[in-house]
N, CA, C and O atoms as a MOPAC input file, in Angstrom:
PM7 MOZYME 1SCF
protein

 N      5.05900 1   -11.73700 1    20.27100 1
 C      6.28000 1   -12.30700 1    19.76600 1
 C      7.35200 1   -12.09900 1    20.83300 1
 O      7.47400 1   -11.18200 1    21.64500 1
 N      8.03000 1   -13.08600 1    20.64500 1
 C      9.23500 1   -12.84600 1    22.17700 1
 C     10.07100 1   -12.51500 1    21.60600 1
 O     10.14600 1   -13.00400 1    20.47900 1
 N     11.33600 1   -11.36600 1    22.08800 1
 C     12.87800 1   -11.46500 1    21.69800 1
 C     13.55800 1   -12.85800 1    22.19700 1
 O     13.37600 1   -13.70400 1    23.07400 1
 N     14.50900 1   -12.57800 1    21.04600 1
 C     15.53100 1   -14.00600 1    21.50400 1
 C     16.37700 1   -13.65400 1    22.31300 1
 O     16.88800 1   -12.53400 1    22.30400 1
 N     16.64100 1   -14.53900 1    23.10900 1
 C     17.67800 1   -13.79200 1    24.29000 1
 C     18.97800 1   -13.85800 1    23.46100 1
 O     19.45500 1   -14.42800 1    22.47900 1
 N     19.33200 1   -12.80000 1    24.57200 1
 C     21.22600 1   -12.74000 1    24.07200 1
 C     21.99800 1   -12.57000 1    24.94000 1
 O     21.52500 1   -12.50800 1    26.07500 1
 N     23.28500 1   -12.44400 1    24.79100 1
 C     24.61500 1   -12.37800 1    26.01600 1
 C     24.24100 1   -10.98700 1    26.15000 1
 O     23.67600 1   -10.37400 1    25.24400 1
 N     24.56500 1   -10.45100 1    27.33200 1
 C     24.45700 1    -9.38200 1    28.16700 1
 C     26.04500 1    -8.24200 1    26.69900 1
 O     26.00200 1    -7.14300 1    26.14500 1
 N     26.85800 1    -9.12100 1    26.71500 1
 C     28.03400 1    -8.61800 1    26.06500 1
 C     27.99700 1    -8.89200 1    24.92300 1
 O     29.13800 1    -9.03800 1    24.48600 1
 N     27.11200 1    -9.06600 1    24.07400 1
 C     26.82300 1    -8.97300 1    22.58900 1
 C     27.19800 1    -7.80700 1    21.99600 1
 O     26.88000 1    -6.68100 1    22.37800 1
 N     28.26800 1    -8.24300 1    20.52500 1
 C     28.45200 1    -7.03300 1    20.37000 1
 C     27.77200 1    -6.83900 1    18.81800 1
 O     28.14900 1    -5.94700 1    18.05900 1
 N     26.88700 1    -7.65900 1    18.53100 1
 C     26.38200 1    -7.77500 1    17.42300 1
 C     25.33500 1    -6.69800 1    16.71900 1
 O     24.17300 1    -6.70800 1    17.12400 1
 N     25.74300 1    -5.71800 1    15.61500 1
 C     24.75300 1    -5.03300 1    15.18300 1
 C     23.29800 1    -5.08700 1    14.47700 1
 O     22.55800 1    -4.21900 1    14.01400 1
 N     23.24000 1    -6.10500 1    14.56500 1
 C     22.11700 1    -6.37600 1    14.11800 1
 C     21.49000 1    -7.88500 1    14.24800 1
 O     21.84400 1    -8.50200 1    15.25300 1
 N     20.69500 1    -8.47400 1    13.44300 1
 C     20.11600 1    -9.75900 1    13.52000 1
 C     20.67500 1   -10.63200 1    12.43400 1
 O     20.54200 1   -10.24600 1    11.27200 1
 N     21.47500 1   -12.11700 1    12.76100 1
 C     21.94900 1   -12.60500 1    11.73200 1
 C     20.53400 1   -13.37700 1    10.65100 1
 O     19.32100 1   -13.17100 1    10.59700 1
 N     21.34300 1   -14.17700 1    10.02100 1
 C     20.06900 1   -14.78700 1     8.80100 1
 C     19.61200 1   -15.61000 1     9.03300 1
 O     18.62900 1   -15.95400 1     8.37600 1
 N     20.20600 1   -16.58000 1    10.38600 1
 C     18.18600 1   -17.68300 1    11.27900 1
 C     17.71500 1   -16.63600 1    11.80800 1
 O     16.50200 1   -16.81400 1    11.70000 1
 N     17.89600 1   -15.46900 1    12.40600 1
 C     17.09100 1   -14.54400 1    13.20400 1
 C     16.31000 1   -13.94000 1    12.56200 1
 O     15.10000 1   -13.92200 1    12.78800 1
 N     16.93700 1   -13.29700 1    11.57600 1
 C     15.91900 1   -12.62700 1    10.61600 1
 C     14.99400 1   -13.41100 1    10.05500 1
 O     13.91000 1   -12.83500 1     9.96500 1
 N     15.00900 1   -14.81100 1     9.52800 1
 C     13.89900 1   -15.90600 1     9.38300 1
 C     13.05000 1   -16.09700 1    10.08700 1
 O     11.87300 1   -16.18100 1     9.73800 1
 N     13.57900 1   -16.23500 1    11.51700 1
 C     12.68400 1   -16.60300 1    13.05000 1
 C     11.84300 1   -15.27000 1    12.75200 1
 O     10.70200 1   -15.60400 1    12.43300 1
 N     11.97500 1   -14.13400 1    12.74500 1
 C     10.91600 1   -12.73800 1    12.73800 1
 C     10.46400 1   -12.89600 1    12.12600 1
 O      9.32700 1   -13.24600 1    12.44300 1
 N     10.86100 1   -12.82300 1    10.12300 1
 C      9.94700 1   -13.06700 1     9.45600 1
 C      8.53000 1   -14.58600 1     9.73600 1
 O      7.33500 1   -14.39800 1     9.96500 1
 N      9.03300 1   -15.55100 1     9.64500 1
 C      8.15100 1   -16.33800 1    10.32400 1
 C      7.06000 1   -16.35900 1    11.66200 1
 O      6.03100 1   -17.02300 1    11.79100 1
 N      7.65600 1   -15.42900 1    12.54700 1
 C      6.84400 1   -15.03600 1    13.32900 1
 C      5.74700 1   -13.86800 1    12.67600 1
 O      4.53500 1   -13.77800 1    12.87100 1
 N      6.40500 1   -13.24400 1    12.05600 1
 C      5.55500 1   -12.14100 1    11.42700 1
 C      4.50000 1   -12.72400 1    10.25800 1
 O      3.55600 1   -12.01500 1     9.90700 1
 N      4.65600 1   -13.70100 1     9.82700 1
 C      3.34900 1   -14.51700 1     9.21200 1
 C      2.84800 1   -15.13300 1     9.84600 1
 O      1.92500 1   -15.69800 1     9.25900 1
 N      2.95600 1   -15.46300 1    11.13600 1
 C      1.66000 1   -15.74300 1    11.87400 1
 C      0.75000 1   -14.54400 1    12.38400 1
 O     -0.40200 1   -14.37900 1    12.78500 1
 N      1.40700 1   -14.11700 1    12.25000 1
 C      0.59800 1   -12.29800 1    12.55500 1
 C     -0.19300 1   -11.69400 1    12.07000 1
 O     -1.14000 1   -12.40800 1    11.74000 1
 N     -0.34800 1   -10.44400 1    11.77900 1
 C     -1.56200 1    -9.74800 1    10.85300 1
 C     -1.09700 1    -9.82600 1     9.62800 1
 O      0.07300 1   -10.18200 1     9.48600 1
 N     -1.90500 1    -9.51100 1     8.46800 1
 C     -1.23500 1    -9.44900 1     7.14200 1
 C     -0.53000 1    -8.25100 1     6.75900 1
 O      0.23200 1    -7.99900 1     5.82600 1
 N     -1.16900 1    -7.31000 1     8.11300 1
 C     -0.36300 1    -6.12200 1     8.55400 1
 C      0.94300 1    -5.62600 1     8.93100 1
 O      1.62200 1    -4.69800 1     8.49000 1
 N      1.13100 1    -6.49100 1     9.87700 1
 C      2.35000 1    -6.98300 1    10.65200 1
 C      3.22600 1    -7.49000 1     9.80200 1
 O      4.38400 1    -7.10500 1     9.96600 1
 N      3.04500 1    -8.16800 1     9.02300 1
 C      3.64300 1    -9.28500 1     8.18600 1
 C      4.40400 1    -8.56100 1     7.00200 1
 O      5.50700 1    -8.70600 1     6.47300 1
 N      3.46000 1    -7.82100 1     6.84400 1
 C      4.00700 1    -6.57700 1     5.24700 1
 C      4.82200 1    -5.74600 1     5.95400 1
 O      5.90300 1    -5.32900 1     5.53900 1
 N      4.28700 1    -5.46800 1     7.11500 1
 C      5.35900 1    -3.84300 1     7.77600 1
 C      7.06800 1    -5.06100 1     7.81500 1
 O      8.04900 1    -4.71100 1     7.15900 1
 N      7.08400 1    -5.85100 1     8.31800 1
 C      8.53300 1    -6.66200 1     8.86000 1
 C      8.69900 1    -6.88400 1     8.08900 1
 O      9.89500 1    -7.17600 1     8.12000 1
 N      8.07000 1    -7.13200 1     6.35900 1
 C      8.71600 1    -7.73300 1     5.02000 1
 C      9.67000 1    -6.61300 1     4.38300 1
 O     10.73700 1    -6.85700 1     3.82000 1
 N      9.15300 1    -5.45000 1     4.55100 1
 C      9.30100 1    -4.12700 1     3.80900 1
 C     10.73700 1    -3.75900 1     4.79200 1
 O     11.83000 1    -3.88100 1     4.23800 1
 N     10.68700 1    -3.33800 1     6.16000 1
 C     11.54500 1    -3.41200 1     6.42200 1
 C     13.16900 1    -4.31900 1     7.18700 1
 O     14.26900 1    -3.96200 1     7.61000 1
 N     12.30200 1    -5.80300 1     6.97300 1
 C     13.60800 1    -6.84100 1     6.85600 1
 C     14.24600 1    -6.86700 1     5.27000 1
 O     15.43100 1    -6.77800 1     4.94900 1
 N     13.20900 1    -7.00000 1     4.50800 1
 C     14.01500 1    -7.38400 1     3.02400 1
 C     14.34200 1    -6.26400 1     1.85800 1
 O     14.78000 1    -6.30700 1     0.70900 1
 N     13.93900 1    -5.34100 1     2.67800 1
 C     14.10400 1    -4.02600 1     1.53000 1
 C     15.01600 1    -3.30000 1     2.30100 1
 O     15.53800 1    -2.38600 1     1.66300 1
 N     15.48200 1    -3.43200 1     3.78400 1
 C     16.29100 1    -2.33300 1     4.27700 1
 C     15.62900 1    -1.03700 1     4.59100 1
 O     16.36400 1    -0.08900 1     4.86800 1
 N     13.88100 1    -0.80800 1     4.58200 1
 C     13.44200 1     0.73100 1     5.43000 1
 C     14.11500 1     0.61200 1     6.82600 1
 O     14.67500 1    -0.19700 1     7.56500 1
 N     13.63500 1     2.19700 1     6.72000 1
 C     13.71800 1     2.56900 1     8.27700 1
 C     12.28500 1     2.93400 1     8.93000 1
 O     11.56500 1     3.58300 1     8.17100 1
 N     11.86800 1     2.70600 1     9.90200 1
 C     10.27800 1     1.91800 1    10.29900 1
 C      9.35000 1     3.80900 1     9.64500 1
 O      8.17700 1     3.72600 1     9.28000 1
 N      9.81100 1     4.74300 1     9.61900 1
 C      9.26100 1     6.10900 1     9.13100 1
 C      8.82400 1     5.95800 1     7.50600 1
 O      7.93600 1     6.58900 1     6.93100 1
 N      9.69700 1     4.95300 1     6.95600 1
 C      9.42700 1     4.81200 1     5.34800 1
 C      8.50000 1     4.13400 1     5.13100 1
 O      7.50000 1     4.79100 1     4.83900 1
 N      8.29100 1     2.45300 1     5.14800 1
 C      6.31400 1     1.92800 1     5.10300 1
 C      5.72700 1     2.97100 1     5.97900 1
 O      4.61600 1     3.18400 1     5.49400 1
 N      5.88600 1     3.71200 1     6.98700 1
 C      4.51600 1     3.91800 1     8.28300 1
 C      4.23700 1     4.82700 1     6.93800 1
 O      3.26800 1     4.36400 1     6.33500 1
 N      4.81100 1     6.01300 1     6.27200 1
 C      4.20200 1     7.02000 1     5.67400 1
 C      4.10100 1     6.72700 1     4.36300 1
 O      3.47600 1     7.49500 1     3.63100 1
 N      4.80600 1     5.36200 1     3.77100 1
 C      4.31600 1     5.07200 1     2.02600 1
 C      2.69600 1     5.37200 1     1.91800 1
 O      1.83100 1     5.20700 1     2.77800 1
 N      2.59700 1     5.79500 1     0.77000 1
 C      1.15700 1     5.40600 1     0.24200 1
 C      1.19600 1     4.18100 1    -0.42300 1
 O      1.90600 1     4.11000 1    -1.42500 1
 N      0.43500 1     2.99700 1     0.02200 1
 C      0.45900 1     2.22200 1    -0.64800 1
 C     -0.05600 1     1.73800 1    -1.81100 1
 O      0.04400 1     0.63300 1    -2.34600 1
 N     -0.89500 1     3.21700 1    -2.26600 1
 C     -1.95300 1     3.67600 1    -3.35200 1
 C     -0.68100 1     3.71100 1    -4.54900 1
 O     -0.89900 1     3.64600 1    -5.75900 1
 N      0.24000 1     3.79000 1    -4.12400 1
 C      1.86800 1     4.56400 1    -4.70100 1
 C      2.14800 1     3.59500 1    -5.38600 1
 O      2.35500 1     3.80100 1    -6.58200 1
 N      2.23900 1     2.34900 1    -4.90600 1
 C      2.71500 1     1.13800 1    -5.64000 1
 C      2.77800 1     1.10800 1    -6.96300 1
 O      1.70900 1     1.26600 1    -7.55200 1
 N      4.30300 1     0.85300 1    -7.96200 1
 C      4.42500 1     1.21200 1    -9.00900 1
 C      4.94500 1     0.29200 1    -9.89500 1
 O      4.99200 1    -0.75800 1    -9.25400 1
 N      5.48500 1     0.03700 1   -11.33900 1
 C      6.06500 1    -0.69700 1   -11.70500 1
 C      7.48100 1     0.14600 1   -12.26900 1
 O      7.47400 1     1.37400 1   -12.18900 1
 N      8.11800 1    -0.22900 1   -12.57000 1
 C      9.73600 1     0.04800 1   -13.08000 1
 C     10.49800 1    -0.89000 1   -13.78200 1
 O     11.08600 1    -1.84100 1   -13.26600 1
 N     10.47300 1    -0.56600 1   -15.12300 1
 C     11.64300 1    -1.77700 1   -15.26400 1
 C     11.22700 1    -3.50100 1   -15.19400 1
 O     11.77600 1    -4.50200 1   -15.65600 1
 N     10.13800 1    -3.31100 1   -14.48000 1
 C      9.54500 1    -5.35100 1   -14.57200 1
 C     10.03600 1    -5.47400 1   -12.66100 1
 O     10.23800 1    -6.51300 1   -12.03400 1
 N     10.10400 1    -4.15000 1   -12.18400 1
 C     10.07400 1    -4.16800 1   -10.20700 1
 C      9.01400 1    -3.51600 1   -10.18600 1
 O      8.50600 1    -2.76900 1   -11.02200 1
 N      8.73000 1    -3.80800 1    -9.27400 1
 C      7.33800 1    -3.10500 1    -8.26500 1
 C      7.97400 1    -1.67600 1    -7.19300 1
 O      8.76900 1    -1.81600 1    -6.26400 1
 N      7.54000 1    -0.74700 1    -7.51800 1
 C      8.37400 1     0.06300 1    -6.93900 1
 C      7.43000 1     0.68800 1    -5.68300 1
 O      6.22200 1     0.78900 1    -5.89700 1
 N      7.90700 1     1.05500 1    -4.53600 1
 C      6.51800 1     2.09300 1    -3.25900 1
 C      7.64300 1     3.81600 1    -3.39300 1
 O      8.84200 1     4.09600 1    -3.41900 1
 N      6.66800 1     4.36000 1    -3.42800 1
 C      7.19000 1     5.42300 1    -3.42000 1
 C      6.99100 1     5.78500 1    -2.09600 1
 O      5.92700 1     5.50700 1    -1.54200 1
 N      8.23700 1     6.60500 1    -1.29200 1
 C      8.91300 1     6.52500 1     0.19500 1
 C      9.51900 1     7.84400 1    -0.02800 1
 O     10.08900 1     8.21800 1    -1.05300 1
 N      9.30600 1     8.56600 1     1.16100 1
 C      9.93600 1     9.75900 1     1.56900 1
 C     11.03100 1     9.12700 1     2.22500 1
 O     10.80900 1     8.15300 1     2.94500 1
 N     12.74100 1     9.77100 1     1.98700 1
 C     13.65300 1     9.17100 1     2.49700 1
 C     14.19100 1    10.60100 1     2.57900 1
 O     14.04300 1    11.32400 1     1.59400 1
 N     15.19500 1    11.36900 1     4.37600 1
 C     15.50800 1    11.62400 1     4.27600 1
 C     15.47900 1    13.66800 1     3.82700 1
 O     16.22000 1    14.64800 1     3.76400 1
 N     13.90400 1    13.19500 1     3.61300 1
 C     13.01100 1    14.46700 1     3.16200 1
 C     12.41100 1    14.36400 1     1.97600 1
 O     11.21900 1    14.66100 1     1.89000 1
 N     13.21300 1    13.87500 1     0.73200 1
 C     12.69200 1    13.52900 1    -0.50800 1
 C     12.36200 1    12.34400 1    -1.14200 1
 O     12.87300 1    11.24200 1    -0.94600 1
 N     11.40700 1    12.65800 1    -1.97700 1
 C     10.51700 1    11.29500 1    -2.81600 1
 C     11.41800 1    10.22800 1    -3.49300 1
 O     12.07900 1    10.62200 1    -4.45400 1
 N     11.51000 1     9.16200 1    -3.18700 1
 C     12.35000 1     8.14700 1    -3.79000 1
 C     11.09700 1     6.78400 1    -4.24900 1
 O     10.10100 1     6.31300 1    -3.70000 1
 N     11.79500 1     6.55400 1    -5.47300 1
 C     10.82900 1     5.03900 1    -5.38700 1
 C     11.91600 1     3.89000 1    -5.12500 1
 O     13.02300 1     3.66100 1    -5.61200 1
 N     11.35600 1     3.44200 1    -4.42700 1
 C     12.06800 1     2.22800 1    -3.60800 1
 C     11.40100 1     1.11000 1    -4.90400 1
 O     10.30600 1     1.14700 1    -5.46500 1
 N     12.75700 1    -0.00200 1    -5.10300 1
 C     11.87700 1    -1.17000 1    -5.84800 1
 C     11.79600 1    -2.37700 1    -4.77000 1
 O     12.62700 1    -2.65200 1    -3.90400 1
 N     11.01100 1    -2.79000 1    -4.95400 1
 C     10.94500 1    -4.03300 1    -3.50100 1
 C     11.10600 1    -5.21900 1    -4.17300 1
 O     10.98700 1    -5.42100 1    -5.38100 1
 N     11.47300 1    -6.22300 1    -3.02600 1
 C     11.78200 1    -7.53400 1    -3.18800 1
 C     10.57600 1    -7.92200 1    -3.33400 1
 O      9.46400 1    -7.60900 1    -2.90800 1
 N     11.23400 1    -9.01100 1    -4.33900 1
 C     10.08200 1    -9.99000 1    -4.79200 1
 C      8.90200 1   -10.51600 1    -3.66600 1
 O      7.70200 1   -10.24500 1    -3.65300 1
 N      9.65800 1   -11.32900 1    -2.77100 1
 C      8.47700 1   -11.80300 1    -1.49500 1
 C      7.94400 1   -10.45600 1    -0.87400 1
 O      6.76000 1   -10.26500 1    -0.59600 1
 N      8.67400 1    -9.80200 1    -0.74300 1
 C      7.81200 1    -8.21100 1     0.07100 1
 C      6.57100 1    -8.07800 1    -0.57000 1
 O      5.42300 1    -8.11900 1    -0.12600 1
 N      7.08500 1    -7.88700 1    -1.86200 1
 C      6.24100 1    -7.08700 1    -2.93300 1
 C      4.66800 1    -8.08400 1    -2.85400 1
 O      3.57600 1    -7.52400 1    -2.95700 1
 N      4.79800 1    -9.54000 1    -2.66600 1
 C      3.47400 1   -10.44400 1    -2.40900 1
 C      3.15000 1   -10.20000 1    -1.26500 1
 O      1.94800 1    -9.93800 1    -1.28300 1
 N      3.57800 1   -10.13000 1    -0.18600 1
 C      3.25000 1    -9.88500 1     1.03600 1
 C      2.61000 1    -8.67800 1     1.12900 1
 O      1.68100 1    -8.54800 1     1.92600 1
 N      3.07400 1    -7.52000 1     0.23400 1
 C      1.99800 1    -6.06600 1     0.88200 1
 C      1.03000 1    -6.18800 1     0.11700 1
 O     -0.06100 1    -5.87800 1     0.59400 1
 N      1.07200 1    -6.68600 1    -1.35500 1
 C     -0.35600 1    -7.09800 1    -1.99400 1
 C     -1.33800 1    -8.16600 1    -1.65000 1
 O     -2.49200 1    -7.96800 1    -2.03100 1
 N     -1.11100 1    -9.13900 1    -1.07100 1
 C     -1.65700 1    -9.36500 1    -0.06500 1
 C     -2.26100 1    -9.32900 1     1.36500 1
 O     -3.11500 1   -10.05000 1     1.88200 1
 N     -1.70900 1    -8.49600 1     1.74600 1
 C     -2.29500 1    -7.69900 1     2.95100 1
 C     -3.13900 1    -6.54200 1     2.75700 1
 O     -3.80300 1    -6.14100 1     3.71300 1
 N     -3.19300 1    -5.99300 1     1.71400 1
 C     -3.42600 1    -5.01200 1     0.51500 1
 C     -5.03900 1    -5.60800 1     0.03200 1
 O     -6.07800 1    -4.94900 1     0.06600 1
 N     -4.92300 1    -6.67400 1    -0.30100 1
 C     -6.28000 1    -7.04500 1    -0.69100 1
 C     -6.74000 1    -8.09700 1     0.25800 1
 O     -7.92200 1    -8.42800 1     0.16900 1
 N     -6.08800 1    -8.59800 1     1.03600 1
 C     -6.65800 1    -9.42800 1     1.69300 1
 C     -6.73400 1   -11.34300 1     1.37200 1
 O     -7.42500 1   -12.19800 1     1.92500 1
 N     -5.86000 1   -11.44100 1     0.42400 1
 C     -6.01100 1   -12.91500 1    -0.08200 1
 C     -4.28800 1   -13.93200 1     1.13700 1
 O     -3.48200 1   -13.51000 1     1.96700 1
 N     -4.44600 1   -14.72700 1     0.76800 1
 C     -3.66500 1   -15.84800 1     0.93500 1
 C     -2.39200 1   -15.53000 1     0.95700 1
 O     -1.98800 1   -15.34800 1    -0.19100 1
 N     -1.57400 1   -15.38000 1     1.76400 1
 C     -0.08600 1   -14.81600 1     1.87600 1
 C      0.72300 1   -16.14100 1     1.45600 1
 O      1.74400 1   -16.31900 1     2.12000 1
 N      0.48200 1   -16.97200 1     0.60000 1
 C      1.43800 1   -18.29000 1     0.12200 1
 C      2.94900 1   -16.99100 1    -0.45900 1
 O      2.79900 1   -15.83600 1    -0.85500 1
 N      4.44600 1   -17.88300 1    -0.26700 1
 C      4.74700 1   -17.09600 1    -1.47800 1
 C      6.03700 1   -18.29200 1    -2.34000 1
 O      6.54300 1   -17.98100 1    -3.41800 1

């Protein structure tokens, strides 16, 4: 995957919302691996330490959300995930058809 170029003097903190599309989209051409790690942390807001160490055995429900339980910080939190995330790691998870 390539970075997008930028001005040398960018003072931008982060990636706006075609950029973040352009990744995600790049990241579904990718592994179903790849694809879940950039879903989890583009649309849920991790920090790349929270999926690497979820159990994804963890995966929970709450409320009518799908929740991953995530060490944040030192302690156990259940994170509820976004809807498309939440298809994307169950699909990479079992291995079927990443439509969403």
């Amino acid at each position: 995957m390539r970075r997008p170029k930028i001005d040398v003097e960018s003072r931008t903190l982060g990636l706006d919302r075609n950029e973040l599309g352009d990744l995600l989209v790049q990241a579904g051409l990718g592994s179903p691996r790849d694809h879940a790690l950039i879903s989890l942390l583009a649309l849920n807001g991790l920090r790349i330490s929270e999926p690497l160490g979820a159990d994804i055995e963890s995966m929970d429900i709450d409320r009518a959300h799908r929740t991953l339980a995530i060490v944040r910080k030192g302690a156990k939190h259940a994170q509820s995930l976004d809807r498309h995330a939440t298809y994307i790691v169950a699909a990479a998870v079992t291995g079927t058809s990443r439509s969403s």
